[in-house]
C-alpha positions in Angstrom: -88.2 -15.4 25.2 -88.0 -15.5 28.8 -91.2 -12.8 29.2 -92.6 -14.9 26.2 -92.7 -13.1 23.5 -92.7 -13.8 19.8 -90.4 -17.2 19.4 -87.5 -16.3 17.4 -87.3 -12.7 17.7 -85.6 -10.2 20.4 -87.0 -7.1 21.1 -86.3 -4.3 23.8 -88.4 -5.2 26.9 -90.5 -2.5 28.2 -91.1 -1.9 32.2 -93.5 0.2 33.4 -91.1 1.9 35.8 -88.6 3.2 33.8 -88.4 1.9 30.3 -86.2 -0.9 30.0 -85.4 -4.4 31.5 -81.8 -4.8 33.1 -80.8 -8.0 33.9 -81.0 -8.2 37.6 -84.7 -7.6 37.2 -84.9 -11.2 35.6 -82.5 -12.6 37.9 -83.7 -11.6 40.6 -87.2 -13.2 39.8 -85.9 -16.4 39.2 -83.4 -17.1 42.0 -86.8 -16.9 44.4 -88.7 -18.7 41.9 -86.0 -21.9 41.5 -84.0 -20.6 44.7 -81.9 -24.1 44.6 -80.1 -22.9 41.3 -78.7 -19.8 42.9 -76.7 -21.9 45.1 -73.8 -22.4 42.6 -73.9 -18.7 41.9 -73.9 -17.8 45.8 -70.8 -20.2 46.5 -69.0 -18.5 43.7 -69.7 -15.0 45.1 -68.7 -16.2 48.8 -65.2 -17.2 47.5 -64.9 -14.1 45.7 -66.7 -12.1 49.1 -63.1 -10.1 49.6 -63.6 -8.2 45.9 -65.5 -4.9 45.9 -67.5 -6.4 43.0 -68.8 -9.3 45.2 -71.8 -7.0 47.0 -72.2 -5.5 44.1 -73.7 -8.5 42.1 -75.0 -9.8 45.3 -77.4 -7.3 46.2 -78.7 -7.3 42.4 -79.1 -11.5 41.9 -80.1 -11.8 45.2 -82.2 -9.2 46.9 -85.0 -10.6 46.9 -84.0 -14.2 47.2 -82.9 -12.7 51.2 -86.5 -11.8 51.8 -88.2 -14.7 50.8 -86.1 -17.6 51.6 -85.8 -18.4 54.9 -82.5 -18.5 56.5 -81.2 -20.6 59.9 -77.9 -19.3 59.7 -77.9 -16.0 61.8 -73.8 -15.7 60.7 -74.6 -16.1 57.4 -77.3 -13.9 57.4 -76.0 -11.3 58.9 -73.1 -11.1 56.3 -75.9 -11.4 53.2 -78.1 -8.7 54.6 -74.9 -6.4 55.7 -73.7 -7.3 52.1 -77.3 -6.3 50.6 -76.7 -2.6 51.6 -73.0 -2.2 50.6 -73.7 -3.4 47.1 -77.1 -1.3 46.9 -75.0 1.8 48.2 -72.6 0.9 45.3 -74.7 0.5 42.7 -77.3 3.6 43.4 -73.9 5.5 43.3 -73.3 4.2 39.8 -76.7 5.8 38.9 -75.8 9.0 40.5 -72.2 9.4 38.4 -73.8 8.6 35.3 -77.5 10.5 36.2 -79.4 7.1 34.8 -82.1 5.5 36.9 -80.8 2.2 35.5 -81.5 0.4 39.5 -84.8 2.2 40.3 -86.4 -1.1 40.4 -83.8 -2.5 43.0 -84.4 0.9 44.8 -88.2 1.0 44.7 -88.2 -2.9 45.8 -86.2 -1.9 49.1 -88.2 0.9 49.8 -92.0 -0.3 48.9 -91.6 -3.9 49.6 -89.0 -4.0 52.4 -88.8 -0.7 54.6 -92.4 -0.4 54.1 -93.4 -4.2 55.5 -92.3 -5.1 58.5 -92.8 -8.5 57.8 -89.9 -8.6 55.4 -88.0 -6.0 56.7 -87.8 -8.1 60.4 -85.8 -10.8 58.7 -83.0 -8.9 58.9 -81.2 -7.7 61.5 -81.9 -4.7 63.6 -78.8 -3.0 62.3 -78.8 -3.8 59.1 -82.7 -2.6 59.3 -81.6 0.8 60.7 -78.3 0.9 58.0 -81.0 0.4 55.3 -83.1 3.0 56.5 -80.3 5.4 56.2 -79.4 4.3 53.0 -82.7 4.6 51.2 -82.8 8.4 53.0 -79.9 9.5 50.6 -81.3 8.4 47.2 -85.3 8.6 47.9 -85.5 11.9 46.3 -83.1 11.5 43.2 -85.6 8.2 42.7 -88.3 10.0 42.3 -89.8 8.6 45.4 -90.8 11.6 47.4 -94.7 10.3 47.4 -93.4 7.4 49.3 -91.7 9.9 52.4 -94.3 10.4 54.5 -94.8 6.7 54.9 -91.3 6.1 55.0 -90.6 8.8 58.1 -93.5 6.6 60.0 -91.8 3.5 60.2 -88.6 4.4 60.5 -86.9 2.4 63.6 -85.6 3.9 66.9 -82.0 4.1 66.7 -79.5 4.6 70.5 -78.6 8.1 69.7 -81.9 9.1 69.1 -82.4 11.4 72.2 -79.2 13.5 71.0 -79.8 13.7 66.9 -84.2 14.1 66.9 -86.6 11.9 65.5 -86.7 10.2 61.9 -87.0 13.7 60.0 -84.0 14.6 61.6 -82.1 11.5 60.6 -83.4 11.8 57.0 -82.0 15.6 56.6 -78.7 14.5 58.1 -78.4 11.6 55.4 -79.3 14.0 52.9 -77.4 17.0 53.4 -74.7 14.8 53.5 -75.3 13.6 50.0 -75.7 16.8 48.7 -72.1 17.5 49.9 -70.5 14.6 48.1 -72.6 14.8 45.0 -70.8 16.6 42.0 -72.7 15.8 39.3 -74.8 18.8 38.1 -78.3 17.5 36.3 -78.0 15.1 39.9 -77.6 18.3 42.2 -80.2 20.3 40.3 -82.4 17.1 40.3 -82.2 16.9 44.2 -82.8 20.7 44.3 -86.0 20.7 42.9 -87.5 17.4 45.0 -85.9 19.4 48.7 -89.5 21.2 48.6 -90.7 17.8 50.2 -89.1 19.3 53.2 -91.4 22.1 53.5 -93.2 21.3 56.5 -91.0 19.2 58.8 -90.3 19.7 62.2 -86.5 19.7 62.5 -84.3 20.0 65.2 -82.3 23.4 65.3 -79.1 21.6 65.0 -80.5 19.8 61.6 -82.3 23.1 60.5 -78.6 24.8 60.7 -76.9 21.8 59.1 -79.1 21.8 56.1 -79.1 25.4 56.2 -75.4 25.1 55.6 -75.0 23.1 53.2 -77.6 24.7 51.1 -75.5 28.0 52.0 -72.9 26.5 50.7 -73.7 25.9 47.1 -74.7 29.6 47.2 -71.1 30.8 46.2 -68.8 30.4 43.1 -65.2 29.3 43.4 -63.7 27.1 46.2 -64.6 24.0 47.8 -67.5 23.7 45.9 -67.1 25.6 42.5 -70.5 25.2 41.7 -72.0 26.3 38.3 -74.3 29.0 37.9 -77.6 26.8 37.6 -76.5 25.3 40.7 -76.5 28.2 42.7 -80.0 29.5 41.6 -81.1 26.4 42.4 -79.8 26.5 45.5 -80.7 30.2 46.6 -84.3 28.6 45.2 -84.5 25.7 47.6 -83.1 28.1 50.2 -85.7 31.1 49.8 -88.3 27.9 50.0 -87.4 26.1 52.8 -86.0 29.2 55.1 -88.2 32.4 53.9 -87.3 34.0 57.1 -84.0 35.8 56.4 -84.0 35.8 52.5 -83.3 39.5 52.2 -80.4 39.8 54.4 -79.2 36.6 53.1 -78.5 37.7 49.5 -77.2 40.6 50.8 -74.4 38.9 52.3 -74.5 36.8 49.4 -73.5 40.3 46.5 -71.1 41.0 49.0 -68.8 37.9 49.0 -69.7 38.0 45.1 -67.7 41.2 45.4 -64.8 39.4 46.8 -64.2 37.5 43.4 -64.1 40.2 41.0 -62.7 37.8 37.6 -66.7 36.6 38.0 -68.1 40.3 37.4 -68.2 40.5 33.9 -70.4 37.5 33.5 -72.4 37.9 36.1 -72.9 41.6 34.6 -73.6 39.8 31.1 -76.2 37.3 32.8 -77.5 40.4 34.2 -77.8 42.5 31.4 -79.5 39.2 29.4 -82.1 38.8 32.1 -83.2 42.5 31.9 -83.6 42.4 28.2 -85.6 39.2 28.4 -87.9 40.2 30.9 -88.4 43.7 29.1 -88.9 41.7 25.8 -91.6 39.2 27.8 -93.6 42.3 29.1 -93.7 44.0 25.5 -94.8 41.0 24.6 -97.9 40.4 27.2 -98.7 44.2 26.6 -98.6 44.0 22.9 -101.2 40.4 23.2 -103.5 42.5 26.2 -103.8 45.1 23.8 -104.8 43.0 20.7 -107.3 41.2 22.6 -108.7 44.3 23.7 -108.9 45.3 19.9 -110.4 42.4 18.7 -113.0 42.6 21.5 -115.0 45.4 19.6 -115.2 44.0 16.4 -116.2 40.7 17.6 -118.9 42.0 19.4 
């Protein structure tokens, strides 16, 4: 009824993003639309501002409502905009622990229509602007927003420390090597995995080159702190061999030898072997045995 539709009948809403309406999308809409009956909703979630649920709904209701409306208050806004990227940070880690993409229209609103104009993104603080930054750096690629990177590196702001961490390539890679480290969710690491060839390319400090390096590195092996699963660590000698061809040889070298060192893991890893070899034997019977038919029917055809 509120996109009006058919009187009388509910129906699952379609977006042309991701498949479905959520509320906040509504909500959102609205508050900027009749932004005078948010206020009752906004004192509500001031009273409430010391519950870790406050940003949360904040940052959904009200996201855009920041960017249009214009604010006097530099107190005030400093806490709604500071408040903005907690609750985003909180609720694109929801997404992450359950792998849904249920906020990628909060996500794709901060990135296309705030990071990427300057005239919204100026209404907020220069802090908050470079916090944002940081925070849309961790989740770009597991939004399926890699398209959007290029543009996004260009107007990145100038941060203090920038003379000792690099330029905005190198502040990206930091963000997101650290959210590889935290992530634990598998379809999410294997997701990230395959958007890291977006990387392919940059010009990265030495220092960031090692620290991704690393962490990559580190994904490598089974058991302890990681414990990854064995997709996981073909995905991540993939992304590896991509990013760093230089050294893949003597890398997985090293890497059969500390295999060695956890010998309960050789009988699978024998298995997988074993598996692997039949299937590529049975693949190349097969593309032999089709060659060799088409060759046959070549003749008679002609």
């Amino acid at each position: 009824m509120i996109l009006r539709r058919e009187q009388d009948t509910i129906s699952s809403a379609e977006d042309s993003i991701h498949g479905q309406l959520c509320f906040y999308d509504v909500l959102a809409d609205y508050y900027v639309q009749v932004p005078e009956q948010g206020k009752p909703i906004l004192d509500l979630i001031v009273q409430l501002w010391s519950q870790s649920f406050a940003s949360h709904i904040f940052s959904l209701l009200f996201h855009k409502w920041l960017f249009e409306i214009q604010l006097e208050n530099s107190e005030v806004l400093i806490r709604y905009s500071s408040a903005l990227v907690q609750g985003a940070t909180n609720v694109f880690w929801i997404d992450i622990q359950s792998n849904a993409r249920r906020f990628q229209s909060f996500f794709r609103y901060l990135l296309e229509d705030v990071a990427l104009e300057p005239k919204r993104l100026n209404k907020i603080p220069v802090q908050v602007q470079r916090d944002l930054y940081l925070l849309l750096s961790r989740f770009i690629l597991f939004y399926n927003s890699d398209d959007k990177l290029e543009s996004f590196l260009k107007h990145f702001p100038i941060f203090p420390n920038a003379f000792l961490v690099g330029g905005p390539a190198d502040f990206f890679v930091i963000e997101l090597t650290d959210e590889l480290q935290k992530l634990k969710v598998e379809p999410v690491l294997l997701h990230y995995f395959s958007e890291l060839k977006a990387l392919q390319g940059m010009e990265l400090r030495m220092s960031t080159s090692t620290r991704l390096k690393a962490c990559l590195y580190s994904f490598t092996s089974p058991g302890g702190p990681m414990y990854p699963t064995r997709a996981v660590r073909h995905a991540a000698w993939d992304a590896l061999d991509l990013l760093f061809p230089v050294g893949r040889y003597p890398r997985h070298l090293i890497g059969l030898f500390f295999r060695l060192l956890y010998p309960w893991y050789w009988p699978s890893s024998c298995w997988n072997f074993i598996v692997s070899c039949i299937k590529a034997l049975f693949y190349s019977l097969l593309r032999l045995i089709f060659s060799s038919w088409e060759k046959f029917e070549e003749p008679k055809m002609s």
